[in-house]
ROKOL-163786 format. One record per residue (C-alpha): residue in one letter; x, y, z. Coordinates in pm, whole numbers, padded with zeros to 5 digits, always signed. Layout:
REM ROKOL-163786
AXYZ ...
REM end
This chain:
REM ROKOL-163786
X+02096+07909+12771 X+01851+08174+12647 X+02056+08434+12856 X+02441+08352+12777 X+02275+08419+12405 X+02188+08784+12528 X+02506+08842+12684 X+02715+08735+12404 X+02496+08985+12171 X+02544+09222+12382 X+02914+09186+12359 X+02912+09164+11982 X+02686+09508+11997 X+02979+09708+12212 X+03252+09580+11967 X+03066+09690+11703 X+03058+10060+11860 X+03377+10073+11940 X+03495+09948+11641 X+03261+10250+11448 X+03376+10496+11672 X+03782+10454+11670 X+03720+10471+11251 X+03552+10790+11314 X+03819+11109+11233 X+03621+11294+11556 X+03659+11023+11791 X+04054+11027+11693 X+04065+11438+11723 X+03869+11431+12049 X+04102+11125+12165 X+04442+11323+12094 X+04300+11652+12250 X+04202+11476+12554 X+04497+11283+12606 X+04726+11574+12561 X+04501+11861+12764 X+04523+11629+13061 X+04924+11660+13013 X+04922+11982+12970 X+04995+12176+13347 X+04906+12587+13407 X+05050+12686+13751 X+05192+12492+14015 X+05143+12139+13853 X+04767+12190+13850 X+04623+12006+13537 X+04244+12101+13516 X+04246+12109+13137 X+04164+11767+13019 X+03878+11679+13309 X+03731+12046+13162 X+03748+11903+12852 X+03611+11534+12924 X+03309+11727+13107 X+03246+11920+12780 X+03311+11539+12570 X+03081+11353+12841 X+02772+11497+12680 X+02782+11281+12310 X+02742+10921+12372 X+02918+10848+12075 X+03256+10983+12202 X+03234+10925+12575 X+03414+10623+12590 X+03690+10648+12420 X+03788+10999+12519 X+03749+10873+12867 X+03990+10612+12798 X+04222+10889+12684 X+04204+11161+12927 X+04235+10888+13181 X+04572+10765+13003 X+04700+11129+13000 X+04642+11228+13327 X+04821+10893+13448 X+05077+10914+13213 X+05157+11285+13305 X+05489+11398+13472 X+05264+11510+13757 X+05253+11471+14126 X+05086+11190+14233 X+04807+11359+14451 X+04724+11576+14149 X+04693+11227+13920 X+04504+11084+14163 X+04238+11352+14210 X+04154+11450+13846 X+04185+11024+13760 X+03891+11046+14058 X+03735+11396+13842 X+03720+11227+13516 X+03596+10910+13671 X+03305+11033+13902 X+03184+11257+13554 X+03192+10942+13361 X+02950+10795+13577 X+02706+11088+13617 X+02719+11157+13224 X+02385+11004+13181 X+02223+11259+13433 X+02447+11544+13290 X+02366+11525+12947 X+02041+11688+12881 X+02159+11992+13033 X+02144+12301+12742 X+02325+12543+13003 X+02691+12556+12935 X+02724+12771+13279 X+02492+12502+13445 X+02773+12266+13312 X+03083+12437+13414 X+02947+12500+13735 X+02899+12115+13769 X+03283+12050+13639 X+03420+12329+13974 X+03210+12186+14212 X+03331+11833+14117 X+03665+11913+14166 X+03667+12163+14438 X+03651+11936+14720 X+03867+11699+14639 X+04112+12003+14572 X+03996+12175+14922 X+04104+11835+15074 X+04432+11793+14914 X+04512+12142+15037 X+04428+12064+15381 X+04586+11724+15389 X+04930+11903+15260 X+04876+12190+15525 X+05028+12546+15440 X+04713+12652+15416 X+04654+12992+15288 X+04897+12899+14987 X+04710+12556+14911 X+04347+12682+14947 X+04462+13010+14718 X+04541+12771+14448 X+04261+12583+14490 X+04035+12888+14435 X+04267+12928+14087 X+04175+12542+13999 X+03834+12568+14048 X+03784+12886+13844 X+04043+12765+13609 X+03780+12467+13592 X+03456+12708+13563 X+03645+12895+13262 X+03783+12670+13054 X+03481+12401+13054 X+03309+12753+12951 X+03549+12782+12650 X+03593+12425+12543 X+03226+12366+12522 X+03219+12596+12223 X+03506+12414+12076 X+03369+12061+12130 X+03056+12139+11935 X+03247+12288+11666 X+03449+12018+11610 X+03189+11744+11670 X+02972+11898+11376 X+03242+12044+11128 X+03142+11837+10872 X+02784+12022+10838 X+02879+12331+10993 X+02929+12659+10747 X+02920+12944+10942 X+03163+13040+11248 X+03173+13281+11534 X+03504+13465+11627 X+03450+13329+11978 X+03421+12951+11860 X+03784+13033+11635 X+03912+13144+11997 X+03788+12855+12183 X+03967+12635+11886 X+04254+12802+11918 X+04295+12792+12300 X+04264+12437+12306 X+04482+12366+12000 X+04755+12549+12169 X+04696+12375+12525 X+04738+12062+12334 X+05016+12162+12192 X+05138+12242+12555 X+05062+11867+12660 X+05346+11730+12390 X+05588+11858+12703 X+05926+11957+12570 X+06000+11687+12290 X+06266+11759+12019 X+06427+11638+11767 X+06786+11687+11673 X+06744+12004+11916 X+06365+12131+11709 X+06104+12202+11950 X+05815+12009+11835 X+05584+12201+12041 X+05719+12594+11894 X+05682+12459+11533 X+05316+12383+11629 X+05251+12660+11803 X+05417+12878+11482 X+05253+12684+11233 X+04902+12777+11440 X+04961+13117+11415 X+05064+13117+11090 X+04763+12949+10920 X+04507+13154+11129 X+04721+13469+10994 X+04715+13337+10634 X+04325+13237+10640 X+04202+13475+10891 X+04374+13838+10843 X+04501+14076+11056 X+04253+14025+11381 X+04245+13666+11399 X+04664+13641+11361 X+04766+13886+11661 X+04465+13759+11881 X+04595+13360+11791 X+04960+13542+11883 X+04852+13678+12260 X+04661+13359+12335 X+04982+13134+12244 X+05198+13414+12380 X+05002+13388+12718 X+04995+12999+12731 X+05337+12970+12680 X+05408+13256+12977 X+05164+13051+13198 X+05381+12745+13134 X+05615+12926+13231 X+05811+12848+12918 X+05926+13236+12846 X+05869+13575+12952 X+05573+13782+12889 X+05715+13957+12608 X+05650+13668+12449 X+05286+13776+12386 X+05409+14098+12214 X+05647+13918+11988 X+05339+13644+11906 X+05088+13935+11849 X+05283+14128+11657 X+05423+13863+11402 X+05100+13725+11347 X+04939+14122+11265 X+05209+14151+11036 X+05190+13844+10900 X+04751+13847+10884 X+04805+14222+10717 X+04908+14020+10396 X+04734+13759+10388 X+04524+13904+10084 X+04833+13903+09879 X+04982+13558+09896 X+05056+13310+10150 X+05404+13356+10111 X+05451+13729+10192 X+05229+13593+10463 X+05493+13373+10608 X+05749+13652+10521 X+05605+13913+10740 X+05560+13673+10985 X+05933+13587+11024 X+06061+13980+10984 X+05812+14120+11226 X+05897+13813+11503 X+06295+13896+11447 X+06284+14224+11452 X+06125+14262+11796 X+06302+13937+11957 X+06628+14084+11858 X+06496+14423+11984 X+06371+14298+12334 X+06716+14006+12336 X+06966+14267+12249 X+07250+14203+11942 X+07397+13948+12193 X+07080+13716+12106 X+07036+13400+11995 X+06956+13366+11655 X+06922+13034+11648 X+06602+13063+11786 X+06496+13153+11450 X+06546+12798+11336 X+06193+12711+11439 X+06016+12952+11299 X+06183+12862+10959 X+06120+12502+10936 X+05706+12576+11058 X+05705+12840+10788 X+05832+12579+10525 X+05600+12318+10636 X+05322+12606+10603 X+05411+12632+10262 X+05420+12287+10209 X+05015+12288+10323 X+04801+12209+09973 X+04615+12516+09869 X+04249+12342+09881 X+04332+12245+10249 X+04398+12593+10341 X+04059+12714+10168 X+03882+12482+10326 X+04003+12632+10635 X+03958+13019+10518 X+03581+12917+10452 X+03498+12756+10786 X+03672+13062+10934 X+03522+13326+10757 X+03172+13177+10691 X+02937+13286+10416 X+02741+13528+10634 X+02967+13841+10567 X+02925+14137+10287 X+03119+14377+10169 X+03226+14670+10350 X+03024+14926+10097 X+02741+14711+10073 X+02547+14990+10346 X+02700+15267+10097 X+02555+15091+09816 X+02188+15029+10004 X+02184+15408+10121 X+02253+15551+09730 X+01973+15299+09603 X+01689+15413+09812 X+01767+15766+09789 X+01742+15689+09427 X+01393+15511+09470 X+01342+15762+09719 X+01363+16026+09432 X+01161+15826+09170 X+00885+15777+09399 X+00869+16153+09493 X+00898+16239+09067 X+00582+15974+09031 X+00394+16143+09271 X+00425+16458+09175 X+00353+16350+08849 X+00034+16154+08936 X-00096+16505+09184 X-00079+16704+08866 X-00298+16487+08635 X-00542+16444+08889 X-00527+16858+08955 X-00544+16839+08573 X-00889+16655+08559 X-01012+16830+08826 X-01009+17153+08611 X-01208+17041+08322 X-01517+17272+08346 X-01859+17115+08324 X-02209+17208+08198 X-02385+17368+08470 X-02748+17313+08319 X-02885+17138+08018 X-02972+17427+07781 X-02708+17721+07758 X-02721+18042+07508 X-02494+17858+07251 X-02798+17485+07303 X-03061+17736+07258 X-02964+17876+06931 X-02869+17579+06801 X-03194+17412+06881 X-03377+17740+06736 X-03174+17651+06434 X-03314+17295+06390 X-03618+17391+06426 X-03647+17612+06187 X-03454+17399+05956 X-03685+17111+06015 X-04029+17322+06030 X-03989+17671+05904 X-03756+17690+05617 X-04055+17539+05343 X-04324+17738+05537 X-04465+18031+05337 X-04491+18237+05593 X-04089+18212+05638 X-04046+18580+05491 X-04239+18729+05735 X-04146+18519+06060 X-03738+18531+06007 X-03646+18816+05778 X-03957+19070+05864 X-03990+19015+06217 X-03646+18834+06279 X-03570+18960+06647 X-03949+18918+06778 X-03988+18552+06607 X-03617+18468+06784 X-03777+18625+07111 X-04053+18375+07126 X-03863+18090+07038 X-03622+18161+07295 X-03929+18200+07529 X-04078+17839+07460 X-03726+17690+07519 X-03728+17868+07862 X-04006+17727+07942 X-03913+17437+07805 X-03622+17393+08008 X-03815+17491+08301 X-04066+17196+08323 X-03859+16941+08079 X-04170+16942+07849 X-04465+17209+07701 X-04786+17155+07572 X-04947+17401+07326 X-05139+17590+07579 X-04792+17690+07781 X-04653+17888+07439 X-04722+18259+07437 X-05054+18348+07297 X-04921+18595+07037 X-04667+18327+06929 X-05022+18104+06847 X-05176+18377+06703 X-04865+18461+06446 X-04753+18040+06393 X-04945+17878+06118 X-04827+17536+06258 X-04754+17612+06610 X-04839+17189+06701 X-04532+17104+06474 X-04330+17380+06632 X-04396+17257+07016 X-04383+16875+06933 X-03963+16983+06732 X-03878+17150+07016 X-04009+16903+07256 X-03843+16621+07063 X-03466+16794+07034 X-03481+16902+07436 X-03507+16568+07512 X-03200+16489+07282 X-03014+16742+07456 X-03126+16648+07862 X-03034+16295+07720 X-02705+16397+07626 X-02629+16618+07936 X-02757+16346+08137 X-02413+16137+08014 X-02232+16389+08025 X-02295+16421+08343 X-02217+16073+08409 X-01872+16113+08234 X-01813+16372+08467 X-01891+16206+08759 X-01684+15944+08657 X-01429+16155+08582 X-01365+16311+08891 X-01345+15930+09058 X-01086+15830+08823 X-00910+16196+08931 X-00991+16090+09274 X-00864+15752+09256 X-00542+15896+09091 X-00490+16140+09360 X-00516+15766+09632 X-00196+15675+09426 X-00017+15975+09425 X-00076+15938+09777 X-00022+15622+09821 X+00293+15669+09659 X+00404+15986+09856 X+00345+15698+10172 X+00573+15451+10025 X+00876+15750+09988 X+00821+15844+10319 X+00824+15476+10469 X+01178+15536+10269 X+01267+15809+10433 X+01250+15615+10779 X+01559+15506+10973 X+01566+15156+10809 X+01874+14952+10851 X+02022+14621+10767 X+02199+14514+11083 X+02487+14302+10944 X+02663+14164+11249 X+02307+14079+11392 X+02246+13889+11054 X+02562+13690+11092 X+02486+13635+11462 X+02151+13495+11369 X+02335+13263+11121 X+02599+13145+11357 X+02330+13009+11595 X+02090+12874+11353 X+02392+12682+11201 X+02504+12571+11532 X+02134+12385+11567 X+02150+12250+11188 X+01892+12482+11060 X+01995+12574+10702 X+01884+12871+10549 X+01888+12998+10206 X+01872+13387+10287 X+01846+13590+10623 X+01765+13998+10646 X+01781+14198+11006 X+01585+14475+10958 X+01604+14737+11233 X+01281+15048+11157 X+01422+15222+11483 X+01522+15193+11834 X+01272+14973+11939 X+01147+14779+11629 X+01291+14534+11427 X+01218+14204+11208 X+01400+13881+11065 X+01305+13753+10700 X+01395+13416+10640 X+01406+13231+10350 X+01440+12830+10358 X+01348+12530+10233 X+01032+12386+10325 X+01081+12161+10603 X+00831+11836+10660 X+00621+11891+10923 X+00556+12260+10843 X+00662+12293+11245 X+00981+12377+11244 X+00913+12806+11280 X+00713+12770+11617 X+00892+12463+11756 X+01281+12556+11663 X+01352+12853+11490 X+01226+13109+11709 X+01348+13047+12027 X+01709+13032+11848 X+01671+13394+11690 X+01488+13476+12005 X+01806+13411+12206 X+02008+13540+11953 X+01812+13891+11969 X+01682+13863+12324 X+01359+13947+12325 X+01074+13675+12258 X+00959+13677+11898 X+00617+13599+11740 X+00644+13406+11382 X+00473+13506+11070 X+00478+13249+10810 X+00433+13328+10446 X+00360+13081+10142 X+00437+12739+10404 X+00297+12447+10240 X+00434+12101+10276 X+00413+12061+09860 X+00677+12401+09846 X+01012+12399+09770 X+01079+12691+10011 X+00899+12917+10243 X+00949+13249+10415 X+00938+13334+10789 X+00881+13679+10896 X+01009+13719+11306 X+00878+14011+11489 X+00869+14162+11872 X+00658+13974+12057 X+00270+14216+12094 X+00112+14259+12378 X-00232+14084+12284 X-00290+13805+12045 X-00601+13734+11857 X-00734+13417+11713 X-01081+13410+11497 X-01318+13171+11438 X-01598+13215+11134 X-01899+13008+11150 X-02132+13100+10827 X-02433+12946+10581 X-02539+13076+10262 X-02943+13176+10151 X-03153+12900+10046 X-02815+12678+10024 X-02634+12837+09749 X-02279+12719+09691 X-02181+13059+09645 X-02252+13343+09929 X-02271+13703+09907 X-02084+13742+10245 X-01715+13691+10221 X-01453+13780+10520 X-01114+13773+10617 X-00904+13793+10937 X-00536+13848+10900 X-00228+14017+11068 X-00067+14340+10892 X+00199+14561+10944 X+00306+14781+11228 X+00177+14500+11478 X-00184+14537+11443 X-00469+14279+11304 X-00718+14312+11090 X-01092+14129+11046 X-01309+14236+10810 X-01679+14140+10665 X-01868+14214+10363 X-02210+14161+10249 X-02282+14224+09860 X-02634+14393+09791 X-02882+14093+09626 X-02830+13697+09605 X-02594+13459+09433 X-02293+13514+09183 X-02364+13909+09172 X-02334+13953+09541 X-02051+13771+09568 X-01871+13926+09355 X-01955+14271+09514 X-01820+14165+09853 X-01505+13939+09727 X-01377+14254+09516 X-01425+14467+09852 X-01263+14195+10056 X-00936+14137+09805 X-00905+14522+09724 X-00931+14541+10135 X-00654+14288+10220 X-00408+14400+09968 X-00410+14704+10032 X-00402+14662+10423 X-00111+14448+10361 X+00085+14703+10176 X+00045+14955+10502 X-00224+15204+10293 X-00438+15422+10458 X-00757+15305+10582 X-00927+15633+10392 X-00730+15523+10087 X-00834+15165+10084 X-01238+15215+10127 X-01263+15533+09916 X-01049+15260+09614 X-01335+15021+09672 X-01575+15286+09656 X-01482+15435+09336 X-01384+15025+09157 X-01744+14971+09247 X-01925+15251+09089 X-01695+15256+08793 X-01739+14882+08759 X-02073+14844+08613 X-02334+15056+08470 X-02614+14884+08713 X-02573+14948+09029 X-02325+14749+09270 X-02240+14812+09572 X-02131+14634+09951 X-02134+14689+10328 X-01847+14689+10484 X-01738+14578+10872 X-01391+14688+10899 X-01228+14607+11269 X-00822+14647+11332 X-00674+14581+11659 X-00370+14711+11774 X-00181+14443+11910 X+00030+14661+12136 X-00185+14893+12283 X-00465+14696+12311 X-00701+14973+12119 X-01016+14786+11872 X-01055+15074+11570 X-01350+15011+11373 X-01538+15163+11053 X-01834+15076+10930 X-01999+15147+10586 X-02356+15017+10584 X-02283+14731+10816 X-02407+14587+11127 X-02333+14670+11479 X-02008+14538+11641 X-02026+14381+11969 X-01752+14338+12246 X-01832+14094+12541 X-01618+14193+12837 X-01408+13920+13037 X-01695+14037+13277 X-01959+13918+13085 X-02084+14312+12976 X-02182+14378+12633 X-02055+14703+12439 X-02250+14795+12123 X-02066+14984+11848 X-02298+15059+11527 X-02350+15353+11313 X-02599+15491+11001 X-02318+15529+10736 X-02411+15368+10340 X-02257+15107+10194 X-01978+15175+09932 X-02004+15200+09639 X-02362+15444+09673 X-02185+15740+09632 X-01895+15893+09509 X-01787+16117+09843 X-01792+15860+10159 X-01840+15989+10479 X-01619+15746+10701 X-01704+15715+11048 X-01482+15567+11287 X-01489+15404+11663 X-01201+15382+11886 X-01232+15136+12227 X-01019+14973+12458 X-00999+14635+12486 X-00857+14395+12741 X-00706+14041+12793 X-01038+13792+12748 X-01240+14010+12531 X-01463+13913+12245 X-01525+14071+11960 X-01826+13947+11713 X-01879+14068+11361 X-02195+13964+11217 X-02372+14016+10872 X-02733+14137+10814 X-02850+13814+10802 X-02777+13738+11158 X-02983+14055+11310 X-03261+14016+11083 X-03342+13698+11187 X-03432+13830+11534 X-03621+14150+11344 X-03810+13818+11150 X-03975+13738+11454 X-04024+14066+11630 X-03693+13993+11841 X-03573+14302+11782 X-03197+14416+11716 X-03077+14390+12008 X-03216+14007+12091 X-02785+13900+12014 X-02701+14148+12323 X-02914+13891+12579 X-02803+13614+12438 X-02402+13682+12436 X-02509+13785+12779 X-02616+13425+12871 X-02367+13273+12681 X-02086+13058+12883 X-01893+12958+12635 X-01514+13094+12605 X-01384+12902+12302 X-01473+13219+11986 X-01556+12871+11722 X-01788+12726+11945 X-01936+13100+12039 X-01967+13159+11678 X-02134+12793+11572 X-02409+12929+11859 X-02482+13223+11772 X-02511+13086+11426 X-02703+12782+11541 X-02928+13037+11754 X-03035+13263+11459 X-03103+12953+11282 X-03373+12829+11511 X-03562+13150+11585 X-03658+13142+11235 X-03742+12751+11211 X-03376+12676+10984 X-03557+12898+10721 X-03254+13084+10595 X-03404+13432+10421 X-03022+13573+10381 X-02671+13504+10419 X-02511+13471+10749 X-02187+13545+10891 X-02037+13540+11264 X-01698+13639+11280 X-01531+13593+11659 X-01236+13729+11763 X-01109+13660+12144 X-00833+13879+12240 X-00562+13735+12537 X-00229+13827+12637 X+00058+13617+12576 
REM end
């Protein structure tokens, strides 16, 4: 009892489907191509079309059935010999049954290979059972390439039409494969009229006529040959047929930006003039009736419906034809503006560069005004002023300018470094030395700022001279052979539409010959998976070549995100940081960052602020965020450190400054560049377990204003390491009289190859030499490098 209940729901279940999929508008279009492909015959009565397109249909569940149904009611219900019914009834069967194993299949020639060698032995058989055997076997060779090709073509057709409702963007070859099997369809109506009308030329017209209208010039005459050919294959007319098609629907596609009438007007001129011009005057004209009553019916199409139509055609992934004329005049314009700015910026810092400074403290023009006050302050009320300044003016100004020499000389005098006649003339020679003492001092202190100014100065003149370079970079990044690849964009589009990825916005942009990237814009998708797992190997097959993905801003709580694709590199690097702060301060003076940048190269980075706490951090996260946005907007190295140098000297009056381990691999080439300012050694461990040491004496920034950068260049290879550590990691070795070098033996005995577990050791390791006593802030940065 328990079991006729299953059966029964089963049965209820398979009404149900059927019942869903006959109200479906697909199933009825894929039903009504089916049934009349199968009718429709090429050469010698062989019928290939509809088994082709049941192969193509056998692949969606949803459909199978019932287009089975109807290719196998065609096909039996063809005018047909009966061997030919018989062996594609057996085709269409034998794929019905192997759909299941069929349908995963992504290949469309791994398909249509599957469809010819279906049906070529059953048509190898038929030609041998018949006999006249070259003849027979020669059109069996046509059947089962007719077979290959046209399950090649209707495949794209098929999953046009199964996902029209979400699909926006169109390739020309999908509108071809559409058209060929609208116009073998039509072929399968066979020659049905009424009151004399050919039901299958008004169709056929009518076809052309709306591709014409909605498509233009190219999509009319190629609709034209492709019902011109069918029809000479059918052997319905002549081959000038094709001409006559192709050139009524140029004609009639040349207007289609006017109206649709004209449209239809051109149409009918251009296909009389040439039929009466290939038929003679002794023509019939009657064969014009057709084409009238199809163009009147076009006519009769609603407007919206024939949008609708122009849209799906056409797409939304086109631009203008001057858009590249437009993008050209704008960056030479940019171009220009960026070229004016730098020039402008050069100048002003050639501007403060020629400010002259004070070469010593005291010059003629101090030293007579300091004379001055002194004799202001101490000599004017003396009474032996007459005598001193107006008797002996030039020997009293002498000595004074004497004692200021000497004054200069040692920065202070005492009374028994003034010249003993001076002493011997002065009445109050004390006062005089402690004055003059007391305004040099005002004057060092004043030079001693304005010193400071200066040196200041010339940073900011410095700095400004970075921008006008950095500027001068940015026009000549301009200047480069950048282009937007249009057709490629659309391309890209097509496919991503064809897997029901939407986009918002899509840019190709091609650098040169060999380089190239895809921005996307798109809404956020759920899983934040969709880049690696789906996008990428569609543009990848789009562009062919295998693409790495860049995401930017991708957070599940986003609206939208943006995808950067790029040429696969070479290498690939993936870091692990393992670090601990002194004496377990939320805040550390180390800070770091690993990150890819432009031009296919990667970038890790670690900086230690001078001191403890809030002040060191803030030394090393300015050099770190200066450091990454910079890097990011393709600066040169030079430029970026010498910025951080000069932000942290002008900063603050106290003094603030930051190592800096700088490492950037070239993903490509497989080359580690590194600079170091005041920072620890770098070390690589080999796939073969050797340690190389790269370290250097160069200061920290932000010392002194000119920095001496010192850079190391070496090669590095699939299953390298590369470790970046902070002060705090070698000094825990120097703690306990390990030495420097105590990390080289023990990345030497290390067996680990995952970089976070080689970092937590080495972390873990510096840890325990000094008894977890942590007397500074600690930093391992790991890097493994591997090819893809």
């Amino acid at each position: 009892m328990q079991r006729s209940v299953v059966v029964s729901s089963r049965k209820i279940d398979l009404k149900n489907t059927m019942k869903i999929n006959l109200s479906d508008s697909n199933t009825i279009i894929l039903c009504l191509i089916g049934f009349l492909l199968s009718r429709a015959m090429v050469v010698d009565n062989i019928a290939p079309l509809g088994v082709a397109f049941f192969l193509c249909v056998s692949k969606l569940d949803k459909y199978r059935l019932p287009v089975f149904v109807s290719t196998l009611a065609g096909t039996l219900l063809s005018f047909n010999q009966a061997s030919n019914i018989i062996k594609y009834s057996m085709c269409i069967i034998i794929m019905h049954f192997i759909a299941n194993n069929i349908k995963n299949i992504k290949s469309i020639n791994k398909i249509s290979m599957i469809g010819m060698l279906i049906i070529m032995p059953l048509s190898i058989g038929q030609a041998i059972v018949f006999g006249n055997y070259i003849y027979n076997l020669s059109i069996s060779l046509v059947e089962c390439i007719l077979m290959f090709v046209s399950t090649y073509i209707f495949s794209y057709g098929v999953s046009i039409i199964n996902k029209r409702a979400s699909r926006k963007v169109t390739s020309s070859e999908e509108i071809v494969a559409l058209t060929i099997i609208i116009t073998f369809s039509i072929m399968g109506i066979g020659d049905v009229s009424i009151i004399g009308i050919s039901i299958r030329n008004i169709l056929a017209t009518m076809t052309i006529l709306i591709l014409s209208i909605t498509g233009g010039a190219a999509l009319g005459a190629s609709s034209g040959v492709i019902i011109g050919l069918v029809y000479f294959i059918n052997n319905i007319t002549s081959s000038m047929y094709m001409g006559i098609y192709a050139f009524a629907g140029l004609i009639s596609g040349g207007f289609n930006k006017v109206n649709k009438y004209l449209s239809i007007a051109g149409y009918i001129v251009g296909w009389s003039l040439i039929y009466i011009y290939t038929s003679g005057s002794g023509s019939n004209i009657m064969a014009i009736r057709d084409i009238f009553i199809a163009s009147i019916l076009v006519m009769l199409i609603p407007e919206e419906f024939m949008k609708k139509i122009e849209k799906f055609i056409k797409g939304n992934g086109r631009l203008s034809d001057g858009i590249e004329d437009y993008l050209s005049r704008s960056r030479e314009i940019t171009n220009n503006r960026l070229r004016g700015m730098y020039k402008t910026y050069s100048d002003l810092a050639n501007t403060f560069d020629r400010i002259r400074e004070k070469e010593k403290i005291l010059d003629q023009k101090d030293i007579a005004h300091i004379i001055d006050m002194v004799y202001s302050d101490e000599c004017k009320n003396c009474g032996m002023r007459r005598r001193c300044w107006e008797t002996r003016f030039n020997y009293t100004y002498t000595m004074m300018n004497r004692i200021l020499e000497c004054l200069e000389e040692s920065g202070e005098i005492q009374l028994d470094n003034i010249p003993s006649d001076f002493k011997k003339d002065c009445i109050k020679p004390e006062s005089i030395v402690k004055t003059s003492n007391c305004y040099y001092k005002m004057f060092a202190l004043d030079y001693s700022w304005q010193q400071k100014f200066s040196e200041n100065r010339k940073l900011v003149a410095k700095q400004i001279r970075y921008m006008s370079k950095s500027i001068e970079c940015m026009a000549m990044e301009l200047d480069r052979d950048i282009t937007f690849d249009m057709e490629m964009e659309n391309n890209i589009l097509i496919e991503l539409d064809r897997n029901n990825i939407s986009v918002k916005k899509l840019n190709y942009i091609s650098k040169d010959l060999n380089d190239f990237e895809v921005l996307i814009e798109k809404e956020t998708c759920k899983g934040g998976n969709l880049c690696e797992r789906k996008i990428a190997g569609v543009v990848s097959s789009v562009v062919g070549q295998d693409l790495d993905v860049n995401k930017i801003g991708c957070t599940c709580l986003g609206d939208s995100c943006k995808i950067k694709l790029y040429k696969k590199q070479e290498y690939k690097v993936v870091t692990e940081v393992s670090n601990m702060s002194k004496d377990g301060y939320i805040i550390s003076g180390d800070n770091y960052t690993y990150m890819e940048i432009s031009e296919g190269k990667y970038m890790m980075a670690i900086s230690d602020g001078m001191g403890k706490g809030r002040k060191a951090y803030e030394e090393s996260s300015i050099t770190i965020d200066i450091l990454e946005k910079m890097m990011d907007s393709k600066i040169d190295e030079e430029i970026v450190i010498d910025t951080i140098n000069n932000i942290l000297m002008l900063k603050s009056s106290d003094e603030m400054f930051s190592t800096l381990d700088l490492g950037i691999v070239d993903l490509n080439k497989g080359i580690l560049n590194t600079i170091k300012m005041g920072a620890c050694s770098t070390y690589i461990k080999r796939s073969n377990g050797d340690i190389d040491l790269i370290s250097t004496a160069s200061l920290p920034v932000g010392i002194l204003s000119d920095v001496n950068i010192e850079r190391d260049t070496r090669k590095i290879k699939d299953g390298d390491y590369i470790i970046m550590v902070s002060d705090g990691i070698i000094d825990a070795g120097k703690n306990k009289n390990l030495g420097d070098n105590w990390l080289i033996y023990f990345l030497k005995n290390m067996d680990t190859s995952n970089p976070k577990d080689i970092s937590k050791e080495i972390l873990n390791r510096a840890l325990d030499i000094q008894n977890n006593n942590i007397y500074d802030d600690m930093t391992v940065l790991v890097s493994k490098v591997y090819k893809h």
